[in-house]
N, C-alpha and C positions, 0 to 999 in steps of 0.2 A: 669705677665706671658707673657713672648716674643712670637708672632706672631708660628715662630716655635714649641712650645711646646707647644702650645694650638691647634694648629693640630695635632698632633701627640696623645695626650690625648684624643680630643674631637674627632676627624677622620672626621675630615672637612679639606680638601686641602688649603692651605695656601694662590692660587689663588680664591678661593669661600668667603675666610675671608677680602680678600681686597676687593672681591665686595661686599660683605655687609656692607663693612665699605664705598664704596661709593655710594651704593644707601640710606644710612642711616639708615641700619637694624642693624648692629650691628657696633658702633661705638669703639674701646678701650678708656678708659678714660683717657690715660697718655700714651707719648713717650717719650722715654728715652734719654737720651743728644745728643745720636748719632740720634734721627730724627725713631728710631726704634717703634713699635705700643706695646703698655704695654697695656695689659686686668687685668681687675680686677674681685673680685670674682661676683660682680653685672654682669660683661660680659658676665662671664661665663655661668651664671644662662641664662640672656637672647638668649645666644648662643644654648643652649639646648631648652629651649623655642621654638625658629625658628624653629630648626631642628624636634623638635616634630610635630608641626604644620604642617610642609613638609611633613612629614610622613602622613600626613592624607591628602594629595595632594592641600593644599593651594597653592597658588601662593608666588613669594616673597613680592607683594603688599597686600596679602591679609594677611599674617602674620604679615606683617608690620601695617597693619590698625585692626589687634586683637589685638597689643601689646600698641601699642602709642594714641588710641583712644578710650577713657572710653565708650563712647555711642554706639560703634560698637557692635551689638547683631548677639549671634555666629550660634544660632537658624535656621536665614534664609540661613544661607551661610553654616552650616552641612547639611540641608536637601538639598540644591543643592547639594553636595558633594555627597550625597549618591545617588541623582538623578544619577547623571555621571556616578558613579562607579556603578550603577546597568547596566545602558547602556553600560559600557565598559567591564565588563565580560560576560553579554548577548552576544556582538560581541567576545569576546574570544570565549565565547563555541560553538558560529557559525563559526568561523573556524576550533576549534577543529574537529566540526565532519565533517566539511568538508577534512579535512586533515585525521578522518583515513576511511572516505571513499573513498578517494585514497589509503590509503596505504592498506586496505581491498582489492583490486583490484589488487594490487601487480604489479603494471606499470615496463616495463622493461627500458623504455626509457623517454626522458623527453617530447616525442612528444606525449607518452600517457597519460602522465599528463595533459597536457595543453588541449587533448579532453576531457579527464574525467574532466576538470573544468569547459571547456563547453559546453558537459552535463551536469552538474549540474545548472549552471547558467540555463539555457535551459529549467528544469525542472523547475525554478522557474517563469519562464513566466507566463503571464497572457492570452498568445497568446496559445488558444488550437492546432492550425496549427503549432504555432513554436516543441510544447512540442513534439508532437508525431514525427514532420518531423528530431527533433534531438536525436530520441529511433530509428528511425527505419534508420536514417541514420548510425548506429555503423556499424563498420567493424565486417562477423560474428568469427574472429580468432582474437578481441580484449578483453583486459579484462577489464571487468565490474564492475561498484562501487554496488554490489549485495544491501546491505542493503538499500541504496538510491534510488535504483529501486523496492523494497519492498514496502516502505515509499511513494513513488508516487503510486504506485498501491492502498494501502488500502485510499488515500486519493481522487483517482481523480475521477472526475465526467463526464467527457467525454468520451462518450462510443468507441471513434475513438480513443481517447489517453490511454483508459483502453486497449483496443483490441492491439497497440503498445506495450505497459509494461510487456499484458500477454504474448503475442509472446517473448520479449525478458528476459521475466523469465525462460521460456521453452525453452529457446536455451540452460541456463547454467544448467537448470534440479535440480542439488542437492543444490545447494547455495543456500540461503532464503526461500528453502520450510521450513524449522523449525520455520523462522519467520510467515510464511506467517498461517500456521495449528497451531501456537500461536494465532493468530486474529481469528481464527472459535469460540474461547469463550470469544470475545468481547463482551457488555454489546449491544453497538452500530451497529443496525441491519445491517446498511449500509457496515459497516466495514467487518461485517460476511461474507453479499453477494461478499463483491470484494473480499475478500482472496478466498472463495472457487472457485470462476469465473476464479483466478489468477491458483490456486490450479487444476481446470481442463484441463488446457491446460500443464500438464505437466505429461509425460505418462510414472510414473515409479510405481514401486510396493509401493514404500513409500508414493506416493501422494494415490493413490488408496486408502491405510487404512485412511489416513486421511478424503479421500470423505467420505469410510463409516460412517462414525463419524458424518460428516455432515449429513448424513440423516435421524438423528435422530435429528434436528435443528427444533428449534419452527418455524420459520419462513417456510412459503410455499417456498419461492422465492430461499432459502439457498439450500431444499429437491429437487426440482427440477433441478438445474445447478448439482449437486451433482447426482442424477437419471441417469439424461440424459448420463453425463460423466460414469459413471458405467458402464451404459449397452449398450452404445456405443462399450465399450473394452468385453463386453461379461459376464459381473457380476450379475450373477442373483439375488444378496441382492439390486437390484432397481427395483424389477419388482414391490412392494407395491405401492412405490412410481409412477413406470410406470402411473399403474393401477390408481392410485387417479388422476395424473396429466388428462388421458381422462377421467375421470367423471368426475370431476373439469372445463374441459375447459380450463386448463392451459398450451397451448402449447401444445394439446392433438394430434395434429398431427407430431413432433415430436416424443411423447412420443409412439405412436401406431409404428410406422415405428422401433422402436428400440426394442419395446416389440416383431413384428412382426422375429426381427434379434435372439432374445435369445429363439424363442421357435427350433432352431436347436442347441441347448445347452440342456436346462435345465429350468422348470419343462414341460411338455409335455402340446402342442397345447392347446390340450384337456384341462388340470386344465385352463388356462388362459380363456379360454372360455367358463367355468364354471361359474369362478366369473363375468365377465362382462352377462350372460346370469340372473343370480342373480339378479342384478342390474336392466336389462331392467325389468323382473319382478317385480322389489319391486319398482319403480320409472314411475310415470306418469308426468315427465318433460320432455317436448317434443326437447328440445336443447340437453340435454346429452343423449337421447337415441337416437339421430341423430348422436351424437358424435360415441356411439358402437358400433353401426350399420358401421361407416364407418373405425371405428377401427378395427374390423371383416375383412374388406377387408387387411390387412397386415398379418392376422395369416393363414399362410400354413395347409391344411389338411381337415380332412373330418368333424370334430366337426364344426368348423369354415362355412362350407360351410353349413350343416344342419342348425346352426342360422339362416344364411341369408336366408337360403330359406325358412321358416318359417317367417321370416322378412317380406318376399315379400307379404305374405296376413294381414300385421298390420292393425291395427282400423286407423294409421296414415297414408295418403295417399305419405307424403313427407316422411317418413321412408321407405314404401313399391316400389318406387319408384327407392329408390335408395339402396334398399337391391338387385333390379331386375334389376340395372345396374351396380351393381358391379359383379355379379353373369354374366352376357352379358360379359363383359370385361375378367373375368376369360375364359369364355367357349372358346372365340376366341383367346388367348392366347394358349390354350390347345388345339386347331387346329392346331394353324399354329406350331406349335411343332411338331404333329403328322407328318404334311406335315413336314417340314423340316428334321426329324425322315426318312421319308420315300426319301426323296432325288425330292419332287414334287417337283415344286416351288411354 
């Protein structure tokens, strides 16, 4: 079979057949008078051979030394192969999604592309200075690889480059909150805490139902960024929460000043003052009933103010102390009102 027709058959180029016939891969075994290459059917065979081999991404030496060398063992040289090709589709799939986290982003131009790449790159630093100073360097009327900014948020551990990601999750509001309230039932607590962290800084009705969600979360740490955000916006389904965070100790001054904000809402002065009144009653821990005691000073009204004055004669000298100078601090407040009311100086 002439040169020609054995490409044509086999669908090897006719230049690919003379170089295997001159690196010694595949040689014909007969030329024809005119000087022409004649294959035979042994050719043949070894001509599919090669190209199998190829196919499993040998080299042409390496084909050559499975075919012509008995003691060649195929063993070490597949399991490199397969080394490779694990490592070469790994890097495929790492540019896939780097590619549709650009097109996720929907660049107009190609000057957007090339930030959004590096952002990305940016994000993969090791350099926590670099990571955030390349989130908070974005232009705010550019668009954003949302999901890749997801993916950095539930992973990162710097609180300066977390603080960065949530800001610019809450610039685009609706884009990756679905992912983000997706991770509130991670297994991995860590995870739970930055999504709902991420999750609070964005102030729409959709994130809201999600916080509420979260504050039914085993974790303390989860209930409380979830609490605080609630009742920050005026949600009285975190006043529980409030509540435990200042007997707890948990950022309880925080959580007093915002309890302080929802009783001009909803449920009245008075209930809240009830339950923390409860507590100093039923608790002889001298820290958290310093804690009420000074949580008291944020609840407006008259319930509020009869605790502390009752406070003022505790068995404890440092609670009565300072039920008697938050009580001071009120009265002269409520003077210079008067006067000002009155037009004195």
């Amino acid at each position: 079979m002439l040169i020609g027709e054995v490409s044509r058959r086999c669908g090897v180029s006719t230049r690919m057949l003379r170089h295997y016939d001159t690196v010694g891969l595949v040689k014909p075994t007969d030329r024809t008078s005119g000087g022409y290459r004649e294959y035979s059917a042994d050719d043949i065979r070894r001509l599919f051979h090669v190209e199998s081999l190829r196919t499993l991404g040998l080299s042409l030496n390496e084909a050559k030394r499975a075919l012509d060398e008995p003691e060649f063992a195929p063993a070490d040289l597949v399991g490199a192969l397969i080394r490779h090709t694990r490592r070469r589709i790994a890097d495929e799939e790492e540019l896939l999604g780097k590619l549709e986290r650009i097109d996720d982003a929907s660049p107009a131009r190609w000057e957007d592309v090339l930030r959004i790449v590096a952002l990305l790159r940016a994000l993969e630093s090791e350099s926590a200075a670099r990571r955030q100073q390349a989130i908070l360097s974005q232009n705010a009327n550019a668009s954003l690889p949302v999901e890749a900014l997801v993916e950095a948020t539930l992973a990162e551990d710097d609180p300066n480059v977390a603080g960065a990601l949530q800001w610019s999750l809450a610039r685009v509001a609706g884009p990756g909150l679905a992912d983000l309230a997706g991770s509130l039932d991670a297994e991995e607590v860590e995870v739970r805490r930055r999504a709902t962290a991420a999750i609070a800084a964005i102030h729409t009705t959709e994130a809201a139902e999600h916080l509420r969600r979260a504050l039914d979360d085993s974790d303390g740490t989860v209930r409380r960024y979830a609490a605080l955000a609630l009742g920050s916006r005026g949600n009285i389904d975190s006043i529980p929460a409030l509540l435990e965070m200042v007997i707890e100790g948990r950022r309880d001054v925080e959580a007093a000043e915002v309890l302080g904000k929802l009783t001009t809402i909803a449920p009245r002065a008075d209930d809240l003052v009830e339950v923390l009144q409860d507590t100093l009653d039923n608790t002889d821990d001298s820290p958290t009933r310093l804690r009420i005691t000074q949580a008291l000073a944020e609840i407006p009204g008259t319930a509020a103010r009869r605790a502390l004055t009752r406070l003022t004669h505790d068995r404890d000298r440092t609670i009565a102390s300072t039920a008697a100078a938050i009580l001071g601090v009120q009265d002269r407040g409520r003077r210079q009102r008067r006067q000002s009311g009155d037009g004195t100086p």
